[in-house]
N, C-alpha and C positions, 0 to 999 in steps of 0.2 A: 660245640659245647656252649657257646654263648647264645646262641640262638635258644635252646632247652634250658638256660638260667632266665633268661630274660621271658620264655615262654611260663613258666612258672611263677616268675614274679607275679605276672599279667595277671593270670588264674585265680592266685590269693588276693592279689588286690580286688579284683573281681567278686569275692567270695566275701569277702569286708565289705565290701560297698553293697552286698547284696542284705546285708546288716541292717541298713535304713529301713529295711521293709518292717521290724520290729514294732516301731510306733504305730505304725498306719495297720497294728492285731492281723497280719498278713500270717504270721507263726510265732510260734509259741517261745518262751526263753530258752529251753534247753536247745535249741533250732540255732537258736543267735547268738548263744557261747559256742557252740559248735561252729558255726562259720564265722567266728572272731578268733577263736583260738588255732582252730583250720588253716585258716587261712594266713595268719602271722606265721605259723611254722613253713606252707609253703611257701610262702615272700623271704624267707629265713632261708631255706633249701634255697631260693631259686638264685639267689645272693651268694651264698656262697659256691654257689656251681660258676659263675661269673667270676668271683676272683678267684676259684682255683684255675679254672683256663685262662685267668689273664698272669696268675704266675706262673703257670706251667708255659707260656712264651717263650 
């Protein structure tokens, strides 16, 4: 379970960071609230899959 919380976090962060490209007209806005809003939910999900298996201990 922590392994699939902490793999999710990765992914969103991921998906945020891929955000930068906005400036440099790589894609378009509706692209870059899509993968800002995307990806905070998965970093959110993958957070609390991590503390539900670290209270389910």
């Amino acid at each position: 379970m922590q392994k699939l919380g902490w793999g999710l976090t990765v992914i969103g962060f991921i998906a945020i960071l891929s955000g930068v490209l906005y400036p440099l007209d790589v894609m378009d806005k509706p692209t870059f609230f899509t993968l800002l809003v995307g990806g905070a939910c998965i970093m959110f999900v993958g957070s609390m899959i991590r503390s539900f298996s670290s209270l389910k201990k």
